[in-house]
N, C-alpha and C positions, 0 to 999 in steps of 0.2 A: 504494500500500500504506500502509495508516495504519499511525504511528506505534506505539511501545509503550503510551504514557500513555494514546493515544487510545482505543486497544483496551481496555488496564485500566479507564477509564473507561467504555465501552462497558458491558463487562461485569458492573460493580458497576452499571448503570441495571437491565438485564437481571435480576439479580439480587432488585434493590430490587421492582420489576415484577413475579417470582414470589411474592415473598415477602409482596407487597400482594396479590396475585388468593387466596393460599391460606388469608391470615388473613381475609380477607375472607368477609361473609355472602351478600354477590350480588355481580354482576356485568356491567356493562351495554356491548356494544360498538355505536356507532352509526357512519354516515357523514355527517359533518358539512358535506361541499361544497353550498355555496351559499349558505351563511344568512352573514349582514353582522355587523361586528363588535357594535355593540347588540343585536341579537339576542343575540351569543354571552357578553356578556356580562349581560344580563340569564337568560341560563339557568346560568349561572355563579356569577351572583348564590343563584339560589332551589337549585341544590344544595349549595350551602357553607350554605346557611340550614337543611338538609335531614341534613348531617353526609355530603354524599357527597364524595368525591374525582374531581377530574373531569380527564382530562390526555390530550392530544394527544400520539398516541405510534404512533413510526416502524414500520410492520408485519414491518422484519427485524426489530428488538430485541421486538416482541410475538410473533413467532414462537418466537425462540427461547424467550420467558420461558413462552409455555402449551405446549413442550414440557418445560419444568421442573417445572411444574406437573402434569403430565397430563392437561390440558386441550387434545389433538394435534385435537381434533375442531372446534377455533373457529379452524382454519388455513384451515380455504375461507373462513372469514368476513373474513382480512387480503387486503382488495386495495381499492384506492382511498385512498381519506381515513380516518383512523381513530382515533375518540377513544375513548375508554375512564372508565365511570364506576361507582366500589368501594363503596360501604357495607360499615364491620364494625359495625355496631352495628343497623339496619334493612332487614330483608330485602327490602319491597318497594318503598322512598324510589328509588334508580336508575332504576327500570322505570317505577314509577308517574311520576317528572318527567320522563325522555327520553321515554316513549310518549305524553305530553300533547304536549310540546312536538312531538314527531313528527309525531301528529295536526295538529296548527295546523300546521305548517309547508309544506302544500304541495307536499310529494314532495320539498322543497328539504332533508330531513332524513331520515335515516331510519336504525331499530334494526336491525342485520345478525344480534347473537347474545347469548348472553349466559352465563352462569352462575350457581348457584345450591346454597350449602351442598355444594360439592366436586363438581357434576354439573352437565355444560354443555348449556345450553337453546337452544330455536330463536326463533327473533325471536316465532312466534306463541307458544310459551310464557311469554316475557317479555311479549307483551300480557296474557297470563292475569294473570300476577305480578301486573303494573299494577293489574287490575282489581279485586285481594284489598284490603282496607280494613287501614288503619294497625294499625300492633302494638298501641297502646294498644285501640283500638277490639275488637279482637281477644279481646284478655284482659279487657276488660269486657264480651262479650258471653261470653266463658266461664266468668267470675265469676257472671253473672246465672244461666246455668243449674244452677251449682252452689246458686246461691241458690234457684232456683224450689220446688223440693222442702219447702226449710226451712222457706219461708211459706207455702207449703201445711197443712206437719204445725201450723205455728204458726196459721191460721185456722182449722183442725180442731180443733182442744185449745181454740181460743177460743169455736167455734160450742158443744162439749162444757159447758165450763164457763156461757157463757149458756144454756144447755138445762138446767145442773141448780141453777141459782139459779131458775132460774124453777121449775123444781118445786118445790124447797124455799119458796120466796115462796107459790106454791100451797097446800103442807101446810099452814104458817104461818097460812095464810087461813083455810084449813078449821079447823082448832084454835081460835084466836078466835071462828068463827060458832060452833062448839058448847060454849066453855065461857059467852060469856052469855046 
């Protein structure tokens, strides 16, 4: 029977754990048996460069925390080895590096589940995730459409305005040949 402290302590992980999956934008759970420490830490590396949180965490203490959560539905997904990786700030940065690195790894890696803006996903959803292009890319490509219209009405009004110099160049012409 563990201790009091131990338990208290337990419990504030647990806690900490909910409180990071619900601020969080996504949510990526993988199992990570097999890959060597280099591996783990070059993938380690490229999500702390990425702003994910990546942390190896005991399936009691993740049970409990995504029934804190109400996330009860990524309980089939705690069995075996199991790391867990947060982004609060980009929704598809988790997905998109565990599903690369999943891909290369040879079955020695692989996404079990995930979650995504308070609603838990299936590993093939989280490939979808992966597959969406970065936030920036995103919003510049939803900037452009807001733009396409603009440059439109603005080569229309340009084609208009060369279309009535060139008349007026033509009167202009005409008037010259008949008054000499």
């Amino acid at each position: 029977m563990p201790n009091a402290r131990t338990l208290e302590e337990k419990k504030e992980a647990v806690a900490r754990l909910a409180q990071s999956m619900r601020q969080a934008q996504s949510g990526v759970l993988v199992d990570y048996k097999g890959i060597n420490v280099a591996s783990d830490t070059e993938l380690r590396r490229k999500l702390r460069a990425a702003g994910v949180e990546y942390k190896v965490v005991k399936n009691t203490l993740m049970r409990l925390a995504v029934r804190q959560c109400g996330f009860e539905a990524l309980e089939s997904a705690l069995a075996g080895t199991t790391a867990m990786a947060v982004s609060h700030s980009d929704l598809t940065a988790p997905a998109r590096i565990l599903n690369e690195y999943a891909l290369r790894s040879g079955g020695k890696f692989s996404v079990k589940a995930g979650f995504a803006e308070g609603r838990v996903i299936s590993a093939s959803e989280v490939a979808w995730l992966a597959d969406l292009p970065p936030r920036e890319q995103l919003i510049a490509r939803a900037l452009a459409g807001f733009n396409a219209p603009v440059t439109g009405f603005v080569s229309v009004l340009g084609s208009l305005m060369r279309g009535l110099v060139v008349a007026l160049d033509a009167v202009r012409e005409k008037k010259a040949a008949t008054t000499v």
